[in-house]
C-alpha positions as CSV (number, residue, x, y, z in Angstrom):
1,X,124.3,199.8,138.8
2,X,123.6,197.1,141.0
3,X,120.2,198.1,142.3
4,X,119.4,198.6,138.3
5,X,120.4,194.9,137.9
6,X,118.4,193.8,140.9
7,X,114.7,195.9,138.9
8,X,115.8,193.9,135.8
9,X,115.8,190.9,137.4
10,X,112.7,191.6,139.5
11,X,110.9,192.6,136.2
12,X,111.9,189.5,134.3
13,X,110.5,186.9,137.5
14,X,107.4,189.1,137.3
15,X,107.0,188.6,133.6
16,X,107.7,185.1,133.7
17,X,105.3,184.6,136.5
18,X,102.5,186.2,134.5
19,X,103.0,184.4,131.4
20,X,102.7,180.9,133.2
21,X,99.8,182.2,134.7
22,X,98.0,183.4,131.6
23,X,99.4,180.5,129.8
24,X,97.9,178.0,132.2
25,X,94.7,179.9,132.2
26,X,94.9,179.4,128.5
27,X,95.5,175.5,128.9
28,X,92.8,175.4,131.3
29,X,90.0,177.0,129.0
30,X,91.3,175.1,126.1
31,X,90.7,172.0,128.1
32,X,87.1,173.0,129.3
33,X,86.6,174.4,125.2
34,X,87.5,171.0,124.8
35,X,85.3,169.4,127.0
36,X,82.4,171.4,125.7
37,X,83.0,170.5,122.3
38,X,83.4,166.7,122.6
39,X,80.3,166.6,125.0
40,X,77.7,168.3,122.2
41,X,79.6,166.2,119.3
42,X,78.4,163.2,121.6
43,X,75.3,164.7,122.1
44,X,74.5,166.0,117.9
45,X,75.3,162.8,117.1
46,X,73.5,161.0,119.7
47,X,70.5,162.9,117.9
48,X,70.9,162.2,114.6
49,X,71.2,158.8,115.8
50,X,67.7,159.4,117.3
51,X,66.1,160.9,114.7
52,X,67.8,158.5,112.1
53,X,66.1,155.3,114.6
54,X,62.7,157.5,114.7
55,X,62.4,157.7,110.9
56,X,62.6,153.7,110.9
57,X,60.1,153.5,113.0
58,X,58.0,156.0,110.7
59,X,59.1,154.3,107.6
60,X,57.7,150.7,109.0
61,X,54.8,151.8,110.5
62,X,53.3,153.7,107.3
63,X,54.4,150.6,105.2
64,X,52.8,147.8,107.9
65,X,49.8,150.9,107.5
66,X,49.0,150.5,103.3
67,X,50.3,146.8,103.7
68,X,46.9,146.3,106.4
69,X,44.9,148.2,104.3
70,X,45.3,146.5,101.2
71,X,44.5,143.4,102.8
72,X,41.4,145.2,104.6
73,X,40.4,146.2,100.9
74,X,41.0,143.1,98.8
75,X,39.7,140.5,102.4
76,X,37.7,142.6,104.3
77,X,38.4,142.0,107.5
78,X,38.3,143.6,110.8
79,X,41.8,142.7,112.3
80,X,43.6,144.4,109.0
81,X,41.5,147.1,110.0
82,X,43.0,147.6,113.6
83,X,46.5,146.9,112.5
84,X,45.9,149.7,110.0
85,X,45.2,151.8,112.8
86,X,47.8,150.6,115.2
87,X,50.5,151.2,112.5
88,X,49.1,154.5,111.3
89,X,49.1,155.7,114.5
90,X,53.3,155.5,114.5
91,X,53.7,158.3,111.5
92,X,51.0,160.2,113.3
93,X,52.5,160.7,116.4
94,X,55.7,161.9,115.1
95,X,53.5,164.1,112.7
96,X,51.9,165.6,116.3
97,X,55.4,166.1,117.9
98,X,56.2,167.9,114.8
99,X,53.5,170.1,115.1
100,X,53.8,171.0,118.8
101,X,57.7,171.5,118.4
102,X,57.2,173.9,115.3
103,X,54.3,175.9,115.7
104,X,52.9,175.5,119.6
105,X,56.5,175.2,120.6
106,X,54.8,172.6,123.5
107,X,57.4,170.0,124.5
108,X,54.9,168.3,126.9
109,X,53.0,167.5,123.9
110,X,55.5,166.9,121.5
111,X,57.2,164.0,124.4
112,X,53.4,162.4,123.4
113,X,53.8,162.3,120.3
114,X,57.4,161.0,120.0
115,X,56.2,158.2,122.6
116,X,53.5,157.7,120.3
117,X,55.9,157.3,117.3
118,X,57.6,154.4,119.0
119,X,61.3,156.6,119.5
120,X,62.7,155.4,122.5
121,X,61.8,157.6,125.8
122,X,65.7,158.3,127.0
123,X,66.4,159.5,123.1
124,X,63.3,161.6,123.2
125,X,64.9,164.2,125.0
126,X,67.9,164.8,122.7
127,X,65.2,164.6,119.5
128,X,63.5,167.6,121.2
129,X,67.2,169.1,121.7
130,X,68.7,169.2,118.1
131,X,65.1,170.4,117.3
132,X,64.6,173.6,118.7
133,X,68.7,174.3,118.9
134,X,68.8,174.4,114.9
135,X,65.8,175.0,113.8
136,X,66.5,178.1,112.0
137,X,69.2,176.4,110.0
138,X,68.7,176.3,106.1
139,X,69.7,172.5,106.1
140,X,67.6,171.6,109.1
141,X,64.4,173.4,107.7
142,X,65.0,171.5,104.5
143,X,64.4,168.2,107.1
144,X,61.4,169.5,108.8
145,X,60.0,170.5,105.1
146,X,60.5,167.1,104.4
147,X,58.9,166.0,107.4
148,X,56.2,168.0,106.6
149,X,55.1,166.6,103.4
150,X,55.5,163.2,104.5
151,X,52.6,164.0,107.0
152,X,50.3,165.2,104.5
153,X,50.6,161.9,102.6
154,X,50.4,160.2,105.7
155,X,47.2,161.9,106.6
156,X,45.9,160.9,102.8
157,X,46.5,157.5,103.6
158,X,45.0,157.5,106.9
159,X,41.6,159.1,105.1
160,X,41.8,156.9,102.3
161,X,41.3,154.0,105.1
162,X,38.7,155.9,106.4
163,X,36.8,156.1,103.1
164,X,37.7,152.4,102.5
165,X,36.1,151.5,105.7
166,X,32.8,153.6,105.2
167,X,32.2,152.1,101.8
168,X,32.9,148.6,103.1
169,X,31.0,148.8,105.9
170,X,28.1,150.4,104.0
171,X,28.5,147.5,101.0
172,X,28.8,150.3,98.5
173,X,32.6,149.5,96.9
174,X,32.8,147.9,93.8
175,X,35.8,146.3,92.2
176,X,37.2,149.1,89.9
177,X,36.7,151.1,93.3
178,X,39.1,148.7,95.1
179,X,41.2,148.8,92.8
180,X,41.5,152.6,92.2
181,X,42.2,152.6,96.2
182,X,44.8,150.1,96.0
183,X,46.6,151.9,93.2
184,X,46.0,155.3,95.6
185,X,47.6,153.7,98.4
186,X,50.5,152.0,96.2
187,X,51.5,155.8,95.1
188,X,51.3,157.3,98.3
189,X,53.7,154.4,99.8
190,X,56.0,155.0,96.8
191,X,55.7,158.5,97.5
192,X,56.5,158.6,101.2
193,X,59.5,156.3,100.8
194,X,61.2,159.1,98.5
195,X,60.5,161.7,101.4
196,X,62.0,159.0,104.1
197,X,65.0,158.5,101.9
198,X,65.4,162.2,101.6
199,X,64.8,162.6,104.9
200,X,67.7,160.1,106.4
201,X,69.9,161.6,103.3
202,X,69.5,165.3,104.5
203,X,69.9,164.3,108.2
204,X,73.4,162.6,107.7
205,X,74.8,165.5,105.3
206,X,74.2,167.8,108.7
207,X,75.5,165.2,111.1
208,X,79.0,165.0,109.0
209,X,79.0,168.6,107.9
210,X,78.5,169.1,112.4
211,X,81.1,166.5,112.9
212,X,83.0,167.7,110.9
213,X,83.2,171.6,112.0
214,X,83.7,170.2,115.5
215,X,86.5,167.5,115.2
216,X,88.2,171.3,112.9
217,X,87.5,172.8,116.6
218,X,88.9,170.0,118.7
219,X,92.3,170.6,116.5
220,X,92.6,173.8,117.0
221,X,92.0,173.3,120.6
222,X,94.4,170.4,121.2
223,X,96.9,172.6,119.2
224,X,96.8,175.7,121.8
225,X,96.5,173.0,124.6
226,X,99.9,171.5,123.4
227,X,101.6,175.1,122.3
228,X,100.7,176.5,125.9
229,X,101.8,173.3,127.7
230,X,105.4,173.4,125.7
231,X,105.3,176.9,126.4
232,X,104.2,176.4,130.1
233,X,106.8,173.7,130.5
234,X,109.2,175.9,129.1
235,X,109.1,178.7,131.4
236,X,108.6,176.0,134.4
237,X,112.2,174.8,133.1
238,X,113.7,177.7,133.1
239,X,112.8,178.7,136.6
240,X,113.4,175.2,137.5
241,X,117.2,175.9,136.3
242,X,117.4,178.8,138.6
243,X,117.8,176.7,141.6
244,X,120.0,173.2,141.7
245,X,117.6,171.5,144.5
246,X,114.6,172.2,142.9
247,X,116.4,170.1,139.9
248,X,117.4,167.8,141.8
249,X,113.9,167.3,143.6
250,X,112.2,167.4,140.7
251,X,114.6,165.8,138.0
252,X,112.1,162.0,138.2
253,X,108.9,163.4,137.6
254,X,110.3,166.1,134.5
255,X,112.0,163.0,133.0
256,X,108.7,161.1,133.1
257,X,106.7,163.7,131.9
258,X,109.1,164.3,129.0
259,X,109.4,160.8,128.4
260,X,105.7,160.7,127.7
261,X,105.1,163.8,125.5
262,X,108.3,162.3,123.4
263,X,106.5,158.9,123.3
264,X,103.4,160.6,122.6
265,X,105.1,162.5,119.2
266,X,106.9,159.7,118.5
267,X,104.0,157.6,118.3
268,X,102.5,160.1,116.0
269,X,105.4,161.0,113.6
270,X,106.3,157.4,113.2
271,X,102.7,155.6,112.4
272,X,101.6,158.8,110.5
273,X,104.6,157.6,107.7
274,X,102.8,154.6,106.5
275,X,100.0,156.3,105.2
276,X,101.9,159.3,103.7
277,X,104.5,155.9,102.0
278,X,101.3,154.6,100.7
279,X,99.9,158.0,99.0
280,X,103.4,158.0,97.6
281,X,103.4,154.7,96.3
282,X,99.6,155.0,94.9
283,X,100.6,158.6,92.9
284,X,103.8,156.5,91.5
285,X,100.4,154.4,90.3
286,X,98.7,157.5,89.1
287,X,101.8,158.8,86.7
288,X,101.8,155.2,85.1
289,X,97.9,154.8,84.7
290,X,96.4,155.8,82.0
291,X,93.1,154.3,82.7
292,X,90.2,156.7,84.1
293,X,88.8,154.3,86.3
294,X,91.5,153.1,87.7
295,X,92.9,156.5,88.4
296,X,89.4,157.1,90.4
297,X,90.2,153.8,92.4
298,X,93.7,155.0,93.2
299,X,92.5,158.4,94.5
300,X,89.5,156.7,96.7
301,X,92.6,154.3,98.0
302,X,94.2,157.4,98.5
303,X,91.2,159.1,100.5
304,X,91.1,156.1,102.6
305,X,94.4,156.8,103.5
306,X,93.7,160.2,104.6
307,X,90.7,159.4,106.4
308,X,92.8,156.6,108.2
309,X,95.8,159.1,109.4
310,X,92.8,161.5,110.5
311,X,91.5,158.5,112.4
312,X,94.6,157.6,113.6
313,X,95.2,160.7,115.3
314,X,92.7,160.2,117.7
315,X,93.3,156.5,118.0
316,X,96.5,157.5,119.7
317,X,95.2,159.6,122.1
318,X,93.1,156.5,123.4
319,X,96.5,154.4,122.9
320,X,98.4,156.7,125.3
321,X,95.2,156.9,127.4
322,X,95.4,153.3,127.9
323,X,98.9,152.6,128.9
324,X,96.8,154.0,132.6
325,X,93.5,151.9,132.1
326,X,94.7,148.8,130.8
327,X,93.6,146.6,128.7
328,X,90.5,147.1,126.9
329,X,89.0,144.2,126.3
330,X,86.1,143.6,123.9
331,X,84.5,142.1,121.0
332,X,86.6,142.6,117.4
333,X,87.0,141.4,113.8
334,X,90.4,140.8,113.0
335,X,89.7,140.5,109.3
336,X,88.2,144.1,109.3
337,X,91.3,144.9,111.1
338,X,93.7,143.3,108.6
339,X,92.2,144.9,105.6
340,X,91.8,148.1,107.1
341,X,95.8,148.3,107.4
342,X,96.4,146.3,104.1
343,X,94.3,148.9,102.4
344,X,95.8,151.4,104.4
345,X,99.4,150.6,103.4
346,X,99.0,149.6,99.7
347,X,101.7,150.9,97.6
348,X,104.6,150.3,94.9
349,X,108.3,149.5,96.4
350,X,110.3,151.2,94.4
351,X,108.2,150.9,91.1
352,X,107.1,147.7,92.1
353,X,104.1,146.7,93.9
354,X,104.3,144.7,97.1
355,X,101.4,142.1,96.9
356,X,99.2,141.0,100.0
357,X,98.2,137.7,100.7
358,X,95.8,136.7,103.9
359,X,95.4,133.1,105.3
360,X,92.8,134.2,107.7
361,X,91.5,131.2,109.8
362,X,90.2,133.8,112.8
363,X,88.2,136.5,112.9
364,X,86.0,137.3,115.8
365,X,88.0,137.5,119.2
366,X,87.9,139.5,122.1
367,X,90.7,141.6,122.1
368,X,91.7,145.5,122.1
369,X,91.1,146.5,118.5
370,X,93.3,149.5,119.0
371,X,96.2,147.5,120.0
372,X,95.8,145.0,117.3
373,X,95.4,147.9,114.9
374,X,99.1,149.7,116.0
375,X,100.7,146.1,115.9
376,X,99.6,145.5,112.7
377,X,100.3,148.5,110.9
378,X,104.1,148.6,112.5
379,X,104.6,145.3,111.3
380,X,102.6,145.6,107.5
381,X,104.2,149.2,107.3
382,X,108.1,147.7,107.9
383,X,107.4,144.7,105.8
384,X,107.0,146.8,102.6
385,X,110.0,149.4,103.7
386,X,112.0,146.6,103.8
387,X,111.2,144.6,101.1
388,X,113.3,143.5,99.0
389,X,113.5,145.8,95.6
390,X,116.4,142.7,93.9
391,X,113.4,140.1,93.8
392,X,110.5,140.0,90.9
393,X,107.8,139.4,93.2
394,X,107.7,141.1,96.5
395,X,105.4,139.8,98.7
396,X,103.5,140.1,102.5
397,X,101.7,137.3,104.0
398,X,99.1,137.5,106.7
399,X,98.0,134.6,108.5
400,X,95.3,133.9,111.7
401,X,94.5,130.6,113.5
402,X,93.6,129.6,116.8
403,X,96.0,127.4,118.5
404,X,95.8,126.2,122.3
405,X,93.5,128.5,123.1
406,X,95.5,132.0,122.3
407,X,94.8,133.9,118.9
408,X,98.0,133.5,116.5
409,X,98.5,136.3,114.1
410,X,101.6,135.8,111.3
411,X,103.4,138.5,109.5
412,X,105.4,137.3,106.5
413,X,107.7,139.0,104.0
414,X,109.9,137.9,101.5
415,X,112.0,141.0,102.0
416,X,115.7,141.7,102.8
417,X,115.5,139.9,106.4
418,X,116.9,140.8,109.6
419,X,120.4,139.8,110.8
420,X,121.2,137.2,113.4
421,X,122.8,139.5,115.9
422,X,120.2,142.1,115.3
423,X,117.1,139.9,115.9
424,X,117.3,139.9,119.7
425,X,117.6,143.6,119.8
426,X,115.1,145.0,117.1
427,X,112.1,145.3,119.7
428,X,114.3,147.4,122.1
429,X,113.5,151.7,122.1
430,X,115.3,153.6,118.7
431,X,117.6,150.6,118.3
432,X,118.6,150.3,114.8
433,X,120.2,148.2,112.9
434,X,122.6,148.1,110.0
435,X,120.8,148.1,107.5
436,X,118.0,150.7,109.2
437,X,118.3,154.0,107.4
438,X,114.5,155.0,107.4
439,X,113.2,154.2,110.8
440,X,112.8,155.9,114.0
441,X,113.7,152.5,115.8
442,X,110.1,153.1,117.4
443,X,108.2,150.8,115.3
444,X,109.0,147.7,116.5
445,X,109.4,148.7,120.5
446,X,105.6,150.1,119.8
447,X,104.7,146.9,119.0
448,X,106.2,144.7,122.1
449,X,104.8,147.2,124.4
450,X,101.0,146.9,122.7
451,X,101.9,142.8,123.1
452,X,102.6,143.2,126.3
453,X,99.8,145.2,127.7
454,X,97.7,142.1,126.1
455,X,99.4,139.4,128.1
456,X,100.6,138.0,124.4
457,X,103.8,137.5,123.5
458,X,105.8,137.8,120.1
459,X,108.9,136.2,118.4
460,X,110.9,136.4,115.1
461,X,112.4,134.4,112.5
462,X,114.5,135.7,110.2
463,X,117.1,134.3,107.6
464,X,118.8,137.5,105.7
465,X,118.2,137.9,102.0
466,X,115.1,135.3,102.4
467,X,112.5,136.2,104.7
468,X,111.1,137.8,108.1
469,X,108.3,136.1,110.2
470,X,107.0,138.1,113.2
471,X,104.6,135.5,115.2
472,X,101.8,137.0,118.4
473,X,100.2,134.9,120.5
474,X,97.3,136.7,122.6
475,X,95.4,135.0,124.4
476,X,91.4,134.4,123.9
């Protein structure tokens, strides 16, 4: 009986071994998946970018082209001339790179004719990339089609400047002939600015459809990184459990780690509520509205939302991230910011909607946007859950000024207020107070820690029943 025991138990640390091993070889090639998606998302989009810049450079060229030529024609001189030809020459190259990419397959050449084209030499590379890697896609041949036919205008443009030149130069044009070339040229410009348009237009529906299939992949990969990690850190527990030193050795760094994947949900759960309060609010809009077009305005605001929470979901990775970098400092609007989270959290209270007012006497600073952004939306998101449903008008007041060199940011609320012996205690982790029934008490901890981090500082005034104030200072 006991040597049966003693197989049992041999069996089960075998298992158990084997599963953290294939689990963390599942973490691992999720990570490199990961990698491996982020790195082409960068790299299609760092393309389109490319190709987006290139067409510019098209578009102005063959414009500056019929603009020099219609001069050449109506004043007959020889600089127009060249500048036709310098400017022609832009829409030509591209239409040679074309050429050597689709039918000679000859990147030597094609490099030529990009340089030619005036796209930037270290973007050249990724332009000859996205080419030949999806060609054979329906979308992207419906670009190089495109492409195509705006090189055959550009070649009728470039011989009706030959033609205009030969009967110039030979004195043989005669007014309604000038004319007729103007009106040619005109067409032709008109023409190949459709094609552009379609072009750019075309382009960008690939680039988000792309993005779009690969931030779908990046989920699914962060969501069998975490499942194998819990899973991983499950049977690492377990095991851990087996012996009491190993506990004891390795009680600090489990705490830490735990402490961070419960921040890390936290973080997520609790900011991810505003948005999902402020669909809420904007369907109790929807059931009252009768209007069509302001339905349609309710369910953009209501798309906006969405996108934000998608957006927001990635903004906290780089918020956890940067708890080990720092701060990131650099240039931001804090009026974009501001009505990004006003438009983010609009809603009804209770049937009644809270109304936003902004006293916004700075803008540009340099600052970490990410940090302003979580601060912000803690603070907008709390003033509406607690405002107070009693009064007529409910009301949140946003204010920015500069004052002794340090960016002041107000947030204002005529709601329910905070009491005395709570105010001292509100910023400290899941404290909450009396009157707290919907929070996580993460909010407002989230929000001294972001301060912090930015060598600012924040304070509040309350008065219960009247109003809440919630003051940052950062400095400039």
């Amino acid at each position: 009986m006991k040597q049966k025991l003693n197989n049992i138990t041999t069996w089960l640390k075998l298992l158990k071994s084997k599963t953290s091993l294939v689990l963390l070889i599942i973490i691992l090639m999720a990570s490199t998946a990961m990698i491996v998606t982020n790195y082409y998302t960068i790299k299609i989009l760092s393309a389109a970018r490319a190709y987006i810049n290139g067409e510019s450079q098209y578009s102005k060229g063959q414009k500056d082209a019929s603009a020099y030529l219609i001069n050449y024609i109506y004043l007959q001189k020889e600089a127009d001339y060249v500048a036709f030809e310098k400017n022609i020459n832009i829409p030509i190259g591209d239409h040679i790179a074309r050429v050597a990419l689709s039918i000679k397959h000859n990147n030597k050449e094609a490099v030529k004719g990009l340089l030619q084209g005036k796209n930037h030499p270290k973007d050249i590379e990724n332009i000859i990339w996205l080419f030949n890697t999806f060609r054979q896609l329906p979308m992207f041949k419906k670009v190089i089609a495109t492409w195509a036919s705006g090189d055959i205008m550009v070649k009728d443009l470039y011989l009706l400047g030959l033609k205009s030149r030969q009967q110039i130069q030979s004195g043989k044009i005669s007014s309604a002939e000038k004319l007729s070339m103007i009106m040619a040229i005109n067409n032709i410009s008109q023409q190949l600015t459709v094609k552009e348009e379609d072009f750019s237009n075309t382009l960008g529906t690939i680039s988000r459809d792309i993005n779009i299939y690969l931030f779908i992949a990046d989920v699914l990969v962060t969501l069998i990184i975490v499942v194998s990690s819990y899973s991983f850190a499950g049977i690492m527990i377990r095991n851990l459990s087996e012996s009491n030193r190993k506990i004891i050795e390795q009680n600090d760094d489990l705490q830490a780690i735990n402490a961070g994947l419960d921040k890390f949900v936290f973080n997520i759960t609790h900011d991810l509520r505003s948005p999902l309060v402020a669909l809420i609010g904007l369907i109790d809009l929807i059931d009252e509205e009768t209007e069509l077009t302001q339905i349609k305005s309710y369910t953009l605001l209501m798309k906006r939302s969405l996108e934000k929470q998608d957006q927001f979901i990635n903004e906290m990775l780089v918020f956890i991230k940067s708890k080990h970098t720092g701060f990131i400092k650099k240039h931001c609007s804090l009026t974009a910011i501001i009505n990004d989270v006003l438009t983010q959290n609009h809603c009804k209270n209770d049937g009644r909607e809270v109304r936003f007012y902004k006293e916004l006497e700075l803008d540009e600073i340099e600052s970490d946007a990410l940090k302003l952004q979580v601060i912000l939306n803690n603070l907008v998101s709390n003033a509406i859950k607690y405002s107070d449903i009693k009064k007529d008008d409910q009301w949140v007041r946003v204010k920015t000024y500069l004052a002794d060199k340090e960016a002041i940011i107000e947030v204002e609320d005529n709601g329910v207020g905070i009491r005395k012996n709570d105010q001292e205690r509100i910023f400290d982790k899941f404290y909450l107070s009396g009157i707290n029934k919907r929070s996580s008490g993460l909010g407002l901890y989230l929000v001294k820690d972001a301060v912090k981090q930015m060598n600012g500082s924040i304070n509040v005034k309350s008065e219960e029943g009247l109003y809440s104030r919630f003051t940052i200072s950062i400095p400039c």
